[in-house]
N, C-alpha and C positions, 0 to 999 in steps of 0.2 A: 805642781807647776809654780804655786807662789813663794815657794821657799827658792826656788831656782832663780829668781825672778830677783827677790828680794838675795841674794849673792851677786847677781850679775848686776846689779844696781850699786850694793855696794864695790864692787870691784871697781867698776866707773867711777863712781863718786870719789873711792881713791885715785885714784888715776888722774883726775880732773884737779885736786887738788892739788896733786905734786906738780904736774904740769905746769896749774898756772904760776905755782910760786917760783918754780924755774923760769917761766915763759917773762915775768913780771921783776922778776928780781924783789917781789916784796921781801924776801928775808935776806937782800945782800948779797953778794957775790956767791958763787956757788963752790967751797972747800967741799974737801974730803969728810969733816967731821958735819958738817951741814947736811950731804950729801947721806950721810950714812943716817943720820938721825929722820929723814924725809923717809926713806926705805923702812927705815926702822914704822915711823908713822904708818905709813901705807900699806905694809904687811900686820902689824896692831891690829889698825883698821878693819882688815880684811877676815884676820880671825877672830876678832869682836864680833864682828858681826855675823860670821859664818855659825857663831859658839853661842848668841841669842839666838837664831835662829833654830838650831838642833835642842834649844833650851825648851821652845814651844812655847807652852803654857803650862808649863810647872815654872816660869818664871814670876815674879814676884819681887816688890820692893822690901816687902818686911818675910822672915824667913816658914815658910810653912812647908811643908812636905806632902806632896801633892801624888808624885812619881819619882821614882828614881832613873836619872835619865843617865843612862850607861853607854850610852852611842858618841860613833866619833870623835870627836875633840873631847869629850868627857870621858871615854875609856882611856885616856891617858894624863888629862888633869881633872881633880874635883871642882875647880875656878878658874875655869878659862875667860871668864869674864872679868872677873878681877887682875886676872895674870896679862892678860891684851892689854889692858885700860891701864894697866900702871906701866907696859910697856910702849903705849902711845905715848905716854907722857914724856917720859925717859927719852922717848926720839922727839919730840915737842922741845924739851930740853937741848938737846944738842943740835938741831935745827935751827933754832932761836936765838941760843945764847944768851939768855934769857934769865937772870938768876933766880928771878921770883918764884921761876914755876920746878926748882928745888926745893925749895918749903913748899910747894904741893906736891910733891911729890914725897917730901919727908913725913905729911901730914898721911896722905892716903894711902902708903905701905900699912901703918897699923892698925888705921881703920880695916883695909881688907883682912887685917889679919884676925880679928877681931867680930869680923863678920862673917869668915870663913869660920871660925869657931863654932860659931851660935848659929848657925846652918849645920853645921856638923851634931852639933847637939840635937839639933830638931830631927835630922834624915835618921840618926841612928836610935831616937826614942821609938821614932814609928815604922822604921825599915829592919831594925836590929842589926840580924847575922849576915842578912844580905848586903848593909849598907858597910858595916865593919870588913867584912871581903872584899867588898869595891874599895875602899879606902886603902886597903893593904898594898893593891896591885897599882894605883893611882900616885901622883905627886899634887899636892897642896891642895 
């Protein structure tokens, strides 16, 4: 129940977001490319948070291998959490108009990638044959 809970909370919270900034005009008249990057946010959002949540508690800021979590959003990507978060950005980006948060966005492409690595490293030290066959059938 609290995993369902914790989606339908995030679902809202996007929801509430894109609203107000439409509702408020905080980010300026509402274009096409504004519009699309808000969507863009709000869907991010929604599978960031859907992709921590199916994460559980094999989550972790520094990389350890706990479980191999194969379900969901992660049967079809290894970093769904990296791949959301750099695609909120991306719509943050063109929502905004913003050119600052291109250089965050130029910075945290390599970080993730870099960190998808060294998680790669650790799941297939202690998963092996099992984690290299989930990696085979997966993207990033």
């Amino acid at each position: 129940m609290g995993k369902q809970i914790f989606t339908i909370v995030s679902i809202v919270v996007a929801g509430v977001l894109v609203f107000w900034a439409l509702r408020t005009g905080a980010l300026g008249p509402l274009t096409p490319l504004r519009a699309i990057g808000l969507a863009l946010m709000a869907v991010a959002f929604v599978c960031w948070s859907v992709a921590r949540l199916q994460l559980g508690k094999s989550f972790s800021v520094r990389a350890k291998a706990t479980e191999l979590v194969t379900h969901g959003i992660y049967s079809k990507i290894r970093n769904p959490i990296y791949v959301f978060g750099t695609l909120f950005i991306a719509g943050l980006i063109l929502s905004t108009g913003h050119s600052v948060w291109l250089l965050v966005l130029l910075l945290v492409i390599p970080m993730q990638v870099i960190r998808a690595r060294t998680e790669a490293k650790v799941l297939e030290a202690k998963f092996g044959d099992a984690y290299r066959a989930y990696r085979a059938k997966t993207w990033f």
